[in-house]
C-alpha positions in Angstrom: -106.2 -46.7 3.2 -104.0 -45.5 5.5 -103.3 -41.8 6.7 -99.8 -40.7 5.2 -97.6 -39.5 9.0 -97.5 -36.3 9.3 -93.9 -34.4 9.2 -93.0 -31.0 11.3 -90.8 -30.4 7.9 -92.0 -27.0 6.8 -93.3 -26.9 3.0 -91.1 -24.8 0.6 -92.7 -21.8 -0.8 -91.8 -22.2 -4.8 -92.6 -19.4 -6.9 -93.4 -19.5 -10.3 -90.0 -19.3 -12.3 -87.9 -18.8 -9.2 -84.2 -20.1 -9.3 -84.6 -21.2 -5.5 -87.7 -21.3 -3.1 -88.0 -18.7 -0.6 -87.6 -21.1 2.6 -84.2 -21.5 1.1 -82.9 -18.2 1.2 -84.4 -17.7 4.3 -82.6 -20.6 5.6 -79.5 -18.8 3.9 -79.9 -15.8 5.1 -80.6 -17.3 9.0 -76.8 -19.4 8.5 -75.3 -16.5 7.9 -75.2 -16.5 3.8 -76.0 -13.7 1.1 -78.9 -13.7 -1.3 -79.5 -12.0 -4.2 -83.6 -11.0 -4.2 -85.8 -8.7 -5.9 -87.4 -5.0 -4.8 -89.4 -2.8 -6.8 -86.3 -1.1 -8.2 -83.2 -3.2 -8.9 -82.1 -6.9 -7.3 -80.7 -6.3 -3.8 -77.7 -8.5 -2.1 -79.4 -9.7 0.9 -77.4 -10.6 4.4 -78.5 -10.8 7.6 -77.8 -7.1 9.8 -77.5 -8.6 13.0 -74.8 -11.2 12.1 -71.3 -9.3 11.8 -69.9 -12.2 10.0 -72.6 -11.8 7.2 -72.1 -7.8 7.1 -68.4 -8.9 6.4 -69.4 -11.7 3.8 -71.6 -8.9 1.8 -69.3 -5.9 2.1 -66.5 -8.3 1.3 -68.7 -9.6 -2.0 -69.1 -6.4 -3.2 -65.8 -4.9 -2.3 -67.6 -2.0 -1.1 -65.8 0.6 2.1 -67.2 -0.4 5.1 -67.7 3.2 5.9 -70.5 3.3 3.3 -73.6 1.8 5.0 -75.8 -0.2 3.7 -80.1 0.1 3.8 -82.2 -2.5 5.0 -85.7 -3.4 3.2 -88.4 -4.6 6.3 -91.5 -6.2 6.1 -93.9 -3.9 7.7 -93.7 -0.5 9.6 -93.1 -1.5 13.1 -90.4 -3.9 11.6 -88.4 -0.7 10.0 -89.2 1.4 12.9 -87.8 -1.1 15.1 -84.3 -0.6 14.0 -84.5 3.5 15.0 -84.3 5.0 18.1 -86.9 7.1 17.9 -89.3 8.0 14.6 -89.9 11.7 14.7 -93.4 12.7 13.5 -92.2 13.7 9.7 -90.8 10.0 9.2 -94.1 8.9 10.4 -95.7 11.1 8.3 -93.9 10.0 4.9 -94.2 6.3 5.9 -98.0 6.5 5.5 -97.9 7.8 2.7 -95.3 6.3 0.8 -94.7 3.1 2.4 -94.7 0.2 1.0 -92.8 1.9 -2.2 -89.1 3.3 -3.1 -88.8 5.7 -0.1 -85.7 5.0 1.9 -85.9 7.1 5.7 -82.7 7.9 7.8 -83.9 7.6 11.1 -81.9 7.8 14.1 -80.7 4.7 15.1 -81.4 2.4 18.1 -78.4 1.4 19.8 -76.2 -1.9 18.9 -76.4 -1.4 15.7 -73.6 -2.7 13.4 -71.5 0.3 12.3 -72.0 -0.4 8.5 -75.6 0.5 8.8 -75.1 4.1 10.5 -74.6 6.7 8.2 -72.0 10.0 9.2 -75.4 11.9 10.8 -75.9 8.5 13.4 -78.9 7.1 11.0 -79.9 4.0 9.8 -81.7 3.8 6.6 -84.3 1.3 6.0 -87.7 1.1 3.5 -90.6 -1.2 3.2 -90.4 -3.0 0.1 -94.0 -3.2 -2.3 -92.4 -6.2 -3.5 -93.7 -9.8 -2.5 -90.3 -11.5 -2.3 -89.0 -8.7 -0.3 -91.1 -8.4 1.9 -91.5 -12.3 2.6 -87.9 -12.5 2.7 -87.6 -9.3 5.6 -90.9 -11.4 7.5 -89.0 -15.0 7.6 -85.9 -13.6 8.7 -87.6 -11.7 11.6 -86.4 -8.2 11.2 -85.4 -6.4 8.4 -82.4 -7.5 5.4 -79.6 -5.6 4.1 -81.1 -4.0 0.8 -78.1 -2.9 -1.1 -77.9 -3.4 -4.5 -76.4 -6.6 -6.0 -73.5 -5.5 -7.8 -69.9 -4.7 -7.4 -69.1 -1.0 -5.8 -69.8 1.3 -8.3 -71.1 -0.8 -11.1 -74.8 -0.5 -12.4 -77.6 -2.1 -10.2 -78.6 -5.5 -11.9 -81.9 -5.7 -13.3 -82.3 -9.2 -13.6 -80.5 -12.2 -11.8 -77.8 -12.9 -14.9 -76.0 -9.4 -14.1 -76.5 -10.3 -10.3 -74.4 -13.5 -10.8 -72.3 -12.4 -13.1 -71.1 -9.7 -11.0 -70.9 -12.0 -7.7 -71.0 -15.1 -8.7 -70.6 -18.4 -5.8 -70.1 -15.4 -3.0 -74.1 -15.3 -3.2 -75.4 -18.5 -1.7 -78.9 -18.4 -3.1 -80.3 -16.2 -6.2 -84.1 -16.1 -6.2 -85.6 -15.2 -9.8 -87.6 -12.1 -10.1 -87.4 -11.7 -13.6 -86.2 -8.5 -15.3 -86.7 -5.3 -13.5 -87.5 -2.0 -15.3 -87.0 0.6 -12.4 -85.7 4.1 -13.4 -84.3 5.1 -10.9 -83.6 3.7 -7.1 -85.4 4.9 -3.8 -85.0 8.1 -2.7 -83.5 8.5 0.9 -84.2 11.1 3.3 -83.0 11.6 6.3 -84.8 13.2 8.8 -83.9 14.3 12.4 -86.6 15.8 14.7 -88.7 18.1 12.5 -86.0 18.4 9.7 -85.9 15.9 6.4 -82.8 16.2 4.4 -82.6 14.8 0.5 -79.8 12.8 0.4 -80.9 11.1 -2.9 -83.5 11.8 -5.2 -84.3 8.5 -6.9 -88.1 7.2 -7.3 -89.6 9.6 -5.5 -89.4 13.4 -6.6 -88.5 15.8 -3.6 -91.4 18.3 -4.5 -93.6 14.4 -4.1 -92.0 14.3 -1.1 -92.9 17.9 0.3 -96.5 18.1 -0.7 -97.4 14.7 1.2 -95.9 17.1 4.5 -98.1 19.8 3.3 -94.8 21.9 2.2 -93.4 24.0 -1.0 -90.0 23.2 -2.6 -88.4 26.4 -3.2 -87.4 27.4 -6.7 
């Protein structure tokens, strides 16, 4: 019998009970599309950080003020580091000790950076996602994907992909299926600027967490 030809076509990566494959949003995300995708909190809207046009697509999709920034998810630590322009000694700390998980860092960010990922203190914020779909999404794109939550600005986080679409509908090119997400609470950010880390949202992660893994007392 024959050998069947080979094809350079790359095989989709179909997970169980997933609307869409993950080389699809990929794909997506690589045109310049949104995706709706799963974290270990709420569903994110996905787009592209690099691509102006997508920033414009998502910010537009949610009707969310561009002077808001948005927080990437990235696949591993040199990935989220990559995006700062420098990583003071603290972040690096609370990375390895909380990364992969729900801990959002404000670093200082490198320069080039769109303006709707720069917070008022010149930071970008970006996490490394414990989720699978996540993190595969962050790794095929090549650098890290905007991890704001899928919803419209102000409205609840969607916890599973029916509030997702129902809040932005055909503006999302591709949903993938996580199935219902029971987070508490979102990631906690912190933004941290030499040897100083600031709260700037207590989510996931409790602050007094946050201060014992730097060997530190929250004051009463």
């Amino acid at each position: 019998m024959p050998r069947s030809k080979k094809t350079n076509q790359r095989p989709a990566r179909r997970r169980a009970g997933t609307a869409a494959t993950l080389d699809e949003a990929i794909d997506a995300l690589k045109a310049g599309e949104l995706v709706v995708y799963p974290t270990e909190t709420f569903y994110a809207l996905g787009a592209d950080p690099l691509s102006n046009a997508a920033l414009a697509k998502l910010f537009g999709a949610k009707a969310r003020d561009p002077a808001n920034p948005v927080a990437l998810i990235a696949a591993d630590l040199a990935s989220a580091f990559g995006f700062a322009r420098e990583v003071p000694p603290v972040a690096r700390r609370l990375a390895e000790m909380f990364w992969p998980g729900a801990l959002t860092l404000v670093l200082p960010a490198r320069e080039g950076l769109a303006p709707e990922l720069i917070g008022p203190g010149g930071g970008v914020g970006v996490r490394v996602s414990p989720h699978p779909i996540a993190c595969a999404l962050a790794a095929g794109l090549g650098h890290p994907v905007t991890a704001t939550s899928a919803n419209q600005a102000g409205a609840a986080p969607a916890r599973n992909v029916a509030e997702a679409r129902a809040a932005l509908g055909a503006k999302v090119k591709v949903y993938l299926e996580g199935g219902a997400l029971a987070a508490d609470a979102p990631s906690t950010v912190v933004e941290v600027q030499a040897h100083q880390w600031t709260v700037l949202r207590e989510g996931a992660i409790s602050m007094s967490q946050l201060a014992a893994a730097l060997g530190q007392q929250v004051l009463e």
